[in-house]
N, C-alpha and C positions, 0 to 999 in steps of 0.2 A: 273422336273424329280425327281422322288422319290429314294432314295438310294435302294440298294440291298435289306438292313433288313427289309424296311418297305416293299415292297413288296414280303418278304418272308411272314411276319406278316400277311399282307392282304389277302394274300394265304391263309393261315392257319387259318383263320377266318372261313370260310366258310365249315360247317361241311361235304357237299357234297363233297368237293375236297380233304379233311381229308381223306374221306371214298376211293375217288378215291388213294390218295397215301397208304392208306392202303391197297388196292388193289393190287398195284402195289408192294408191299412190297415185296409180295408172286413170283412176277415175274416178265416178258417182258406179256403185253396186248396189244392187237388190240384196238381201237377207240371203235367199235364193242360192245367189250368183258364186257369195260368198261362201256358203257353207258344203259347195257341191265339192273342193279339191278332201275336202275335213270328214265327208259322208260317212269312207272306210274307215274309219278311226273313231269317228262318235257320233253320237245323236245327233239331231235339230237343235233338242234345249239345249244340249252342251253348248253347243255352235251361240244359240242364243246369249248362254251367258256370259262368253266370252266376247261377243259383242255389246253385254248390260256394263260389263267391266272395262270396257275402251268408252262406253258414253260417258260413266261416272268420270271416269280421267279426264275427259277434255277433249281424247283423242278425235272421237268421229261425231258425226249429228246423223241422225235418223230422223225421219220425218214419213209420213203417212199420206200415199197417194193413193186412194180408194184403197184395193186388197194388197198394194205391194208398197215394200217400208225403204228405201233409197236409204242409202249410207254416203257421209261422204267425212274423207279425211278434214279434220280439224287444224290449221298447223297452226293455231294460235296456241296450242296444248303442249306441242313440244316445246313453244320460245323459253318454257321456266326452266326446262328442261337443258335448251341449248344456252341459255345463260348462267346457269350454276355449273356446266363444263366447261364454259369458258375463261373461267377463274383458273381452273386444273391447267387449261390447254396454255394461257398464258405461264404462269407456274413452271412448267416444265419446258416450254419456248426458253424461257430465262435461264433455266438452272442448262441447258446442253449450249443454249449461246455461250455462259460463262464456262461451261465445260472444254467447248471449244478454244476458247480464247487461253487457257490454262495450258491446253493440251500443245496450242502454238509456239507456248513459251518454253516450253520444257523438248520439247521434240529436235533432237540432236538428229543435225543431217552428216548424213553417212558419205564418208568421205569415197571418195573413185579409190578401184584397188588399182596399184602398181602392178605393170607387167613383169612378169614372173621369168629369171633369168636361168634359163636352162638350154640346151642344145635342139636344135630340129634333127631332124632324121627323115 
């Protein structure tokens, strides 16, 4: 069994189910609504399972209103997500702060050039 992260990760790999949570960003979608930009490129079930692969994740909830299945973005799925970048995104804050600070001490300012002593014409 894979942890939470890795199949957040795995989710998110797949630029089709990017594109579907981008979708869903915007709102609550039908199965339907969803799958109509995906039509020329694949099936229904494809479409299906790439939405069975964003439930497992976390990413979306589906739920069942008589004949039509509503989708809606999850964003408590990304938090494992935005908290294990946020370790990286501190990390690298620090290492170009200290980068900076280095680059200030070393950085030789350039002195004014002298007027250059030659004839007009």
């Amino acid at each position: 069994m894979q942890d939470p992260l890795s199949l957040t990760f795995a989710a998110l790999a797949d630029p089709t189910r990017r594109a579907m949570l981008a979708q869903l960003s915007k709102g609550e979608a039908n199965v339907s609504d969803l799958a109509k930009p995906f039509l020329k490129e694949m099936s229904l079930p494809a479409v299906t399972k790439h939405l069975k692969v964003l439930e497992k994740a976390g990413l979306i909830t589906k739920s069942k209103e008589a004949q039509w299945r509503p989708c809606k973005l999850n964003g408590d799925g990304l938090k494992d997500v935005a908290d294990w970048m946020e370790q990286y995104r501190v990390f690298w804050e620090e290492s170009l702060d200290r980068l900076d600070a280095y680059l200030k001490t070393v950085t030789v300012k350039e002195k004014p050039k002298g007027k250059k002593h030659g004839r007009k014409k």
